[in-house]
C-alpha positions as CSV (number, residue, x, y, z in Angstrom):
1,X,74.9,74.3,-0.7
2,X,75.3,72.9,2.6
3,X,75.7,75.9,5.5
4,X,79.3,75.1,7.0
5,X,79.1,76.3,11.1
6,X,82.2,77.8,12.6
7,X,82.2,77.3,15.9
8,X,84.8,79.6,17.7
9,X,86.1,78.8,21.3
10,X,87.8,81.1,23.7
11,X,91.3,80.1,24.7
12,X,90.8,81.1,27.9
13,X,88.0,79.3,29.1
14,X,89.5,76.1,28.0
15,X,93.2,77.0,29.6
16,X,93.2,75.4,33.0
17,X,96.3,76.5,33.8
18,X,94.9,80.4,33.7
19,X,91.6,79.4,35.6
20,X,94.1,77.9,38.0
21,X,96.3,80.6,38.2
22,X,93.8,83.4,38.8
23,X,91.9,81.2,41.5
24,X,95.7,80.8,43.8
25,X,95.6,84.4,42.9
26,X,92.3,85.9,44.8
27,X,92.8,83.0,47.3
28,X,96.4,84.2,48.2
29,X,94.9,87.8,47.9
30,X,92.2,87.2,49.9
31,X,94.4,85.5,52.9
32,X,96.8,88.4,52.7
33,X,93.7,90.8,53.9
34,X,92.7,88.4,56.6
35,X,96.5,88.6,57.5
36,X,96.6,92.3,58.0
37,X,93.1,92.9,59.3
38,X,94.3,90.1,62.3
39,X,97.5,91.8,62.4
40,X,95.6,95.2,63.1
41,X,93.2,93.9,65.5
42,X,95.9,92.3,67.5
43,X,97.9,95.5,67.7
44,X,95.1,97.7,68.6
45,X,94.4,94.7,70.9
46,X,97.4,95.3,72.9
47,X,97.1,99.2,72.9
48,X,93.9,98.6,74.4
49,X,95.4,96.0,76.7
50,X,98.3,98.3,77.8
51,X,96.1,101.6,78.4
52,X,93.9,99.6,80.4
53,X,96.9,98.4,82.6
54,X,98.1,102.3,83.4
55,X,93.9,103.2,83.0
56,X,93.9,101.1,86.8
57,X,97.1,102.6,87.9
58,X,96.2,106.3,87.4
59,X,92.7,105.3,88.7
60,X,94.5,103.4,91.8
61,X,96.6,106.6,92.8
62,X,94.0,108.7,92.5
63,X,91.9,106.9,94.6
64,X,94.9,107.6,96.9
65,X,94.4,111.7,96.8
66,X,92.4,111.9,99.4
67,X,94.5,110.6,102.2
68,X,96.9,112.7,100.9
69,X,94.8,115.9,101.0
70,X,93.4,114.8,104.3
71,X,97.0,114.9,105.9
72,X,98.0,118.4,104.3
73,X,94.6,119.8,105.8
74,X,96.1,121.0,108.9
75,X,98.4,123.4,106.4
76,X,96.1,124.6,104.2
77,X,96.8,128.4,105.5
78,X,100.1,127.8,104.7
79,X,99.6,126.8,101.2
80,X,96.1,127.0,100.0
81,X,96.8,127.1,96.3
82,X,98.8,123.9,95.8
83,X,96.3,122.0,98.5
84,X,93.4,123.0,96.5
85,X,94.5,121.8,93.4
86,X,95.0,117.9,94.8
87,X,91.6,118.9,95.9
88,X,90.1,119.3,92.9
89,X,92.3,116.4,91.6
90,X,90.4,114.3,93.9
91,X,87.2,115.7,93.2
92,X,87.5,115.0,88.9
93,X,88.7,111.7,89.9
94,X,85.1,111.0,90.7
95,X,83.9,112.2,87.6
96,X,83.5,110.1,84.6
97,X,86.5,110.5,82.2
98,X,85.7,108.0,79.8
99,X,87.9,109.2,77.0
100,X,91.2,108.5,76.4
101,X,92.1,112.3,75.9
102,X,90.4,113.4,79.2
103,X,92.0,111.2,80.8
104,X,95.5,111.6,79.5
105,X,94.4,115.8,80.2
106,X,94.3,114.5,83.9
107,X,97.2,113.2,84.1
108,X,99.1,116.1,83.0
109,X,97.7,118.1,85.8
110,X,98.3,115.4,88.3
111,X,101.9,115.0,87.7
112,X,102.7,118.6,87.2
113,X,100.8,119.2,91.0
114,X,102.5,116.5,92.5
115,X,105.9,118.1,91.1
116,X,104.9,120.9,92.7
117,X,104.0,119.3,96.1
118,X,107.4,117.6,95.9
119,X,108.9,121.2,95.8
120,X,106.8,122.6,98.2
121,X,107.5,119.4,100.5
122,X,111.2,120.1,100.3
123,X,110.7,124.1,101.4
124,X,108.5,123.2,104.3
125,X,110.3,122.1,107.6
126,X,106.6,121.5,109.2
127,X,106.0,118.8,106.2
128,X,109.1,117.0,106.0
129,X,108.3,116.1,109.8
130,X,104.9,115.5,109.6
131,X,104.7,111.1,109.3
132,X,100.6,110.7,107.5
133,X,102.1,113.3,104.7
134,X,105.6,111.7,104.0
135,X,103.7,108.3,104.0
136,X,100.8,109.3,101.4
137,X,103.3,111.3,99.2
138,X,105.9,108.4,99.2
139,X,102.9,106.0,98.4
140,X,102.5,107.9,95.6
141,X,106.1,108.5,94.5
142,X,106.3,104.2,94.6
143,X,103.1,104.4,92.4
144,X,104.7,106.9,90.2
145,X,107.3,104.7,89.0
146,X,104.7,101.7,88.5
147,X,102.4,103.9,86.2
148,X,105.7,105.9,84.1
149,X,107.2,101.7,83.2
150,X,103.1,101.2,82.2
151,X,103.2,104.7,80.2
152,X,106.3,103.7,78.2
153,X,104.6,99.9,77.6
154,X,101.5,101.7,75.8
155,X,103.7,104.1,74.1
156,X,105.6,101.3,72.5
157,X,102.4,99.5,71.7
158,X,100.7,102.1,70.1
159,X,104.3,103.2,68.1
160,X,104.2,100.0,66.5
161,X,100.2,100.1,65.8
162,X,100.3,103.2,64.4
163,X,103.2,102.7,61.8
164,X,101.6,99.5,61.0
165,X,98.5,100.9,60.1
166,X,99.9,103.8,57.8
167,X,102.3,101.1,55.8
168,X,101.7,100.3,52.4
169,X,99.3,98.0,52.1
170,X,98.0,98.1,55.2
171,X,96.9,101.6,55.3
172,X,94.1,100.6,52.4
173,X,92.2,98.2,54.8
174,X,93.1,100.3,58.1
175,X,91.1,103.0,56.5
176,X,88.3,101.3,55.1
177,X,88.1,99.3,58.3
178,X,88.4,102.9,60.5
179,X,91.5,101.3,62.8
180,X,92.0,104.9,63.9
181,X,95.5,106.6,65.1
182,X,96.4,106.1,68.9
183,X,97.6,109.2,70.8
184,X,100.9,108.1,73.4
185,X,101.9,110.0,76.6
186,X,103.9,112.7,76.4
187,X,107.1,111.6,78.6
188,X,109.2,114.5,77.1
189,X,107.3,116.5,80.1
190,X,110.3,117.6,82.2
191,X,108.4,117.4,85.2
192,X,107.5,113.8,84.2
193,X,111.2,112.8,84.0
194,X,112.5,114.6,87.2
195,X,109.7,112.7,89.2
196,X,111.2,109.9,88.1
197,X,115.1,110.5,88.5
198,X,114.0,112.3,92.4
199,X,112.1,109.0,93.7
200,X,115.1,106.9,95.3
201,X,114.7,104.0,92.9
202,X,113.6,106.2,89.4
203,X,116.8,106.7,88.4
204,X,117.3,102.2,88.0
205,X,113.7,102.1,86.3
206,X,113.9,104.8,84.4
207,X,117.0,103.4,82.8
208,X,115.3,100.1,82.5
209,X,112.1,101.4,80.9
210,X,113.7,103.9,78.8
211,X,114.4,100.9,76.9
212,X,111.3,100.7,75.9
213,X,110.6,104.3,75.4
């Protein structure tokens, strides 16, 4: 009696239409990942981009510190405690501060000292007439306003990075990829934002960049 062979054939791997389906499927998965890996890169892109653009303004004023300290030398027995401290301002400005924290730890002291030179300024008759003082503290005060519109720029740039990378999907690939958390400036400071209000034209950019902020 003649053997009769039953030859069986999967449904599946005769159904183009599936074979089709799952192959759009990983292709559209696939260019979904690229998507948000670009979309990452370019935002941490422009983080980078915008620190870098107050990274040469803080490094530009502080460059400026010591014709400032220069001038207040003929006062330092009149106020040896706030002179020092632009001083050692100056001084640390030589030194490398590579990271973005020690460099965002500088300029917390900076613009807290210069609050206080501002207030000091105002209480001292011998300063207010002295020219090579008012001109390096209002070169500074005109910088000021440059680096707090660059602050609230990177603060809006790494605002948006940040929430993209912790949105659903996106936070899968930003961890498996390590596209780290950005730290912003802290512009809550109140001595940030009465710098800014005091210098004759903060008060119009303030209100322009607060936009922004």
């Amino acid at each position: 009696m003649p053997t009769r062979i039953v030859q069986t054939h999967s449904g599946h791997a005769n159904n183009p239409e599936l074979i089709g389906l799952i192959m759009v499927s990983t292709l559209l998965m696939f260019l979904a990942h690229i998507f948000m890996y670009n979309r990452l890169s370019s935002l941490r892109n422009e983080v980078k981009q915008a620190f870098a653009a107050v990274d040469a303004l803080l490094k530009k004023r502080l460059l400026m510190l010591p014709v400032l300290v220069e001038a207040l030398a003929p006062y330092t027995g009149e106020n040896h405690a706030i002179i020092a401290r632009m001083s050692d301002l100056a001084q640390r400005a030589e030194a490398d501060t590579s990271t973005v924290d020690d460099k965002m730890e500088l300029e917390h002291h900076f613009v807290h000292a210069l609050w206080d030179l501002a207030a000091e300024t105002k209480n001292n008759p011998r300063w207010m007439q002295d020219q090579r003082v008012q001109e390096a503290e209002n070169a500074l005060n005109d910088l000021g306003v440059e680096i707090l519109v660059a602050k609230r720029e990177y603060n809006r740039a790494v605002r948006e990075y940040n929430k993209t990378r912790t949105t659903f999907p996106t936070s899968y690939l930003a961890n498996f990829f390590r596209f780290y958390a950005w730290k912003g400036f802290d512009l809550n400071d109140p001595h940030q934002q009465r710098m800014a209000v005091s210098h004759p034209v903060g008060e119009a950019v303030s209100h322009v960049a607060g936009q922004v902020l």
